[in-house]
NULUM-423810 format. One line per 10 residues: their letters; for each residue x, y, z of N, C-alpha, C. Coordinates in nm, 4 decimals. Layout:
N
A = X Y Z X Y Z X Y Z  ...
//
This chain:
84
XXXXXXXXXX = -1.3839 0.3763 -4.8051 -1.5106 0.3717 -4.7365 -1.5094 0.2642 -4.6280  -1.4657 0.1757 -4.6531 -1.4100 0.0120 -4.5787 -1.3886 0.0394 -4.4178  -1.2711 0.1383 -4.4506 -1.1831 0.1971 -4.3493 -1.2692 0.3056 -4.2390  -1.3661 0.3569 -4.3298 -1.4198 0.4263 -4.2494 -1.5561 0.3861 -4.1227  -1.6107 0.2703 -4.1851 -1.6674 0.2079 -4.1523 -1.6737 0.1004 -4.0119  -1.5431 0.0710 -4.0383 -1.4571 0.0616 -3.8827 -1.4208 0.1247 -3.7886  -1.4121 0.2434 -3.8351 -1.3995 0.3981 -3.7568 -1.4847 0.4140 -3.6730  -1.5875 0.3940 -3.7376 -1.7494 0.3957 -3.6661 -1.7833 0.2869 -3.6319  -1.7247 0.1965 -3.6284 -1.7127 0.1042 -3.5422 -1.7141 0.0644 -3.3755  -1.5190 0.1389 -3.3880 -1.4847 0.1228 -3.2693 -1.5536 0.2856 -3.2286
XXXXXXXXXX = -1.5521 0.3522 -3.2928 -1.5736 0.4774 -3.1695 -1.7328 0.4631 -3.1747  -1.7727 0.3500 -3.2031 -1.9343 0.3425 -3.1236 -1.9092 0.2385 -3.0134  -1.8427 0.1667 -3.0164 -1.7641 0.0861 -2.8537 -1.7252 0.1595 -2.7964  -1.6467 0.2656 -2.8186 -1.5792 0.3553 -2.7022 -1.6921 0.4445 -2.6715  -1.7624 0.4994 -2.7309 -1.8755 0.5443 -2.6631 -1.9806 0.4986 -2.5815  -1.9758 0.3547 -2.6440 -2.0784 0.2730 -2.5311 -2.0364 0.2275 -2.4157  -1.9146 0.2745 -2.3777 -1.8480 0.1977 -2.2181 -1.8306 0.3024 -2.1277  -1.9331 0.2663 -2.0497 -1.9568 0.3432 -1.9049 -1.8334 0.4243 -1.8913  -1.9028 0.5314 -1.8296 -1.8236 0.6206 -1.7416 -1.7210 0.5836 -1.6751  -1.8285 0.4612 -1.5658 -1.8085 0.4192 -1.4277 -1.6656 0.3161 -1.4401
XXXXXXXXXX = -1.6260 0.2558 -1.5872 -1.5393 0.2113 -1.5646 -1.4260 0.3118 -1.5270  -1.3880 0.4594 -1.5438 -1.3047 0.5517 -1.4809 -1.2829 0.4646 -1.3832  -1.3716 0.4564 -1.2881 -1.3046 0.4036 -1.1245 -1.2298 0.3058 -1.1391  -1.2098 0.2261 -1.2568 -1.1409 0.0846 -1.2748 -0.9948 0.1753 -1.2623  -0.9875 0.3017 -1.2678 -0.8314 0.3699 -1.2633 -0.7844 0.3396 -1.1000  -0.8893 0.3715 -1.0115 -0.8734 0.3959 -0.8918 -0.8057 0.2544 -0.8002  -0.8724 0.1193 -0.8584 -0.8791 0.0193 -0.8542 -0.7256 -0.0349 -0.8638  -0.6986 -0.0530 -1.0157 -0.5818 -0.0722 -1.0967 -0.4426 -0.0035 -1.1002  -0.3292 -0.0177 -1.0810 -0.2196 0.0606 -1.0894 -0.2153 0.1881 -1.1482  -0.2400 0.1841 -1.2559 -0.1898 0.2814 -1.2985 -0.2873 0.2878 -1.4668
XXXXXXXXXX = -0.3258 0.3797 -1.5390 -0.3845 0.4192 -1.6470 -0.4080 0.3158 -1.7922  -0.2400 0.2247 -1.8130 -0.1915 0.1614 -1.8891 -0.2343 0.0309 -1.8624  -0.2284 0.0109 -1.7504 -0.3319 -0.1327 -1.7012 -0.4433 -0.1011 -1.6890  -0.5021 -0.0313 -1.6785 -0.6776 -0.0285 -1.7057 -0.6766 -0.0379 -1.8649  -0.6297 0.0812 -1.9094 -0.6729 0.0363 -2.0694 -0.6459 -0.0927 -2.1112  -0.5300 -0.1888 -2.0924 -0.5159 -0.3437 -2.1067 -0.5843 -0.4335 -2.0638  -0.6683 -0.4140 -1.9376 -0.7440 -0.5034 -1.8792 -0.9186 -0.4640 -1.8943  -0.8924 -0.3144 -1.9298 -1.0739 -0.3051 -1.9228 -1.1135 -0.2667 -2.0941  -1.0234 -0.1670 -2.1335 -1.0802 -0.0945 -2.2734 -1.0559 -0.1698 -2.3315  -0.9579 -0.2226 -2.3676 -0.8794 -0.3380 -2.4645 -0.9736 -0.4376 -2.5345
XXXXXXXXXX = -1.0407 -0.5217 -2.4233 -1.0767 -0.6710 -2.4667 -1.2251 -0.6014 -2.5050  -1.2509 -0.4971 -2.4698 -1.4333 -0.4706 -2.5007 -1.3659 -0.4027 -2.6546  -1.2636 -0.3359 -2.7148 -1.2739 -0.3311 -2.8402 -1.2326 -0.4026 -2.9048  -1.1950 -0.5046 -2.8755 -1.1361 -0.6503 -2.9341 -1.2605 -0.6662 -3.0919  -1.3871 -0.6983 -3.0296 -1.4977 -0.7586 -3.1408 -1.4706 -0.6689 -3.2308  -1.5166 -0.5283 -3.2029 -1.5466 -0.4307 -3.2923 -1.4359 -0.4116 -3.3800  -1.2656 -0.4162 -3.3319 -1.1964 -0.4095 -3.4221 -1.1957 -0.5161 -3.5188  -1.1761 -0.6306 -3.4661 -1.2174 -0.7192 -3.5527 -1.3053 -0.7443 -3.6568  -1.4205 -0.6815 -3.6291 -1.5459 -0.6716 -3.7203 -1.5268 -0.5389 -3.8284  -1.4350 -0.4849 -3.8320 -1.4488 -0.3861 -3.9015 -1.3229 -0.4184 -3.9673
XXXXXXXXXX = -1.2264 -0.4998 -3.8992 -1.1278 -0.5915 -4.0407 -1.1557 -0.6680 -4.1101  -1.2765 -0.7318 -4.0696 -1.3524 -0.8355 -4.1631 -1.3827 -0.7640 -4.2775  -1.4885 -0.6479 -4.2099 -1.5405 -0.5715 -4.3348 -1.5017 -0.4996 -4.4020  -1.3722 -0.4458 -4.3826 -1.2977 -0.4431 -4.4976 -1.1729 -0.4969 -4.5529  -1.1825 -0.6121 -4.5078 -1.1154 -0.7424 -4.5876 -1.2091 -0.7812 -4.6983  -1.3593 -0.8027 -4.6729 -1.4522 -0.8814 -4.7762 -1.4494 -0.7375 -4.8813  -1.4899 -0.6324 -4.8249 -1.5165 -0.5174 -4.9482 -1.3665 -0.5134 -5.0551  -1.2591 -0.5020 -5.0139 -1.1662 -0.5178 -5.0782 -1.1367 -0.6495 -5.2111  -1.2296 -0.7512 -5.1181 -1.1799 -0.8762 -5.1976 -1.2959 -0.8445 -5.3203  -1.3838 -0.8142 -5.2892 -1.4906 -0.8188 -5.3828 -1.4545 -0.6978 -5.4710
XXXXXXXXXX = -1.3946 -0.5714 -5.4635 -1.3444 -0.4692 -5.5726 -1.2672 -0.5432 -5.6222  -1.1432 -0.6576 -5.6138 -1.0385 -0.6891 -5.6788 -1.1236 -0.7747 -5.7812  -1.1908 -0.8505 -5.6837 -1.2710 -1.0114 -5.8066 -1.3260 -0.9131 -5.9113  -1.4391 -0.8134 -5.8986 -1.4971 -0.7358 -6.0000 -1.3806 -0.7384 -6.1025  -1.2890 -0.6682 -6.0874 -1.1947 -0.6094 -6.2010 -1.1100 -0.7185 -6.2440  -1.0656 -0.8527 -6.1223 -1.0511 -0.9898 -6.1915 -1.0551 -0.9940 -6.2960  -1.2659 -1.0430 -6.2623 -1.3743 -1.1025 -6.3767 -1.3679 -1.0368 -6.5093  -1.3615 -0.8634 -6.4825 -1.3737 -0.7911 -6.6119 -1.2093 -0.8396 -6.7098  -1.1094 -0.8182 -6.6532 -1.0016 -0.8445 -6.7235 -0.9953 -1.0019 -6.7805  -1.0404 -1.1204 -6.6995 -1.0123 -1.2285 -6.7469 -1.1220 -1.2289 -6.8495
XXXXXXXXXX = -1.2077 -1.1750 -6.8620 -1.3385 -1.2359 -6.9553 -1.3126 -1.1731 -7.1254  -1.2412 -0.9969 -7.0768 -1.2123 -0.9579 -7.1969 -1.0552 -1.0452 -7.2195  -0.9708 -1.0942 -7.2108 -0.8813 -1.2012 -7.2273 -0.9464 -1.2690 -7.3058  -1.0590 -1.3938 -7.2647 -1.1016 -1.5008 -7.3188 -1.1586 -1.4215 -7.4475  -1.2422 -1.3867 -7.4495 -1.2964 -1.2864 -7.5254 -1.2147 -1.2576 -7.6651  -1.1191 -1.1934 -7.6383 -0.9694 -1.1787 -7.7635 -0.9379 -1.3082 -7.7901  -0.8859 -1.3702 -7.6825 -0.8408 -1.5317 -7.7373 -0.9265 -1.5645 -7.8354  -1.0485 -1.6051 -7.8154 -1.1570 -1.6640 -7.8926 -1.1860 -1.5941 -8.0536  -1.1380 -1.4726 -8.0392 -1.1359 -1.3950 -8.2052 -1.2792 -1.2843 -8.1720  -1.3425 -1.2956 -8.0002 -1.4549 -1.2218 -8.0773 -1.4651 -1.0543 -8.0504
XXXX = -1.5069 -0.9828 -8.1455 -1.4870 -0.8531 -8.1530 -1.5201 -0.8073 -7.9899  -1.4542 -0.6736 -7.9442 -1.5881 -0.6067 -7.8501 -1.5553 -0.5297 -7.8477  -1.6319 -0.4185 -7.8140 -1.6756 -0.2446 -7.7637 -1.5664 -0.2088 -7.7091  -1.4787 -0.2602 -7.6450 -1.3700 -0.1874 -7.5467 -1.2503 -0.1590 -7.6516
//
């Protein structure tokens, strides 16, 4: 879900950038330098922001199942019965 979320990310940046930058083709050498100098740095945030967010969602599924494994650990150590 993480992953997807970034998806929709960047292709809501690429949708939000003018037309008008096209002419930045006309401008610029050649296709490969516009995308480096114009598309590039405007999806810079958004990619970024959508590695964040699923860097934190990830960390937080692992801690969950952490917490559950270390607690039933202590849990046995200690002698006390449980449900699982």
């Amino acid at each position: 879900m993480a992953v997807g979320v970034a998806d929709i990310t960047l292709r809501g940046v690429l949708d939000s950038i003018s037309p008008t930058l096209g002419a930045a083709i006309d401008l610029e050498d050649d296709a490969h330098s516009t995308f480096q100098r114009v598309t590039l740095p405007l999806m810079v945030p958004a990619f970024f922001s959508g590695l964040i967010y699923s860097f934190v969602r990830a960390m937080t599924a692992i801690s969950a199942v952490n917490l559950n494994v270390v607690m039933q650990f202590k849990q046995k150590k200690a002698g006390y019965v449980t449900g699982f």
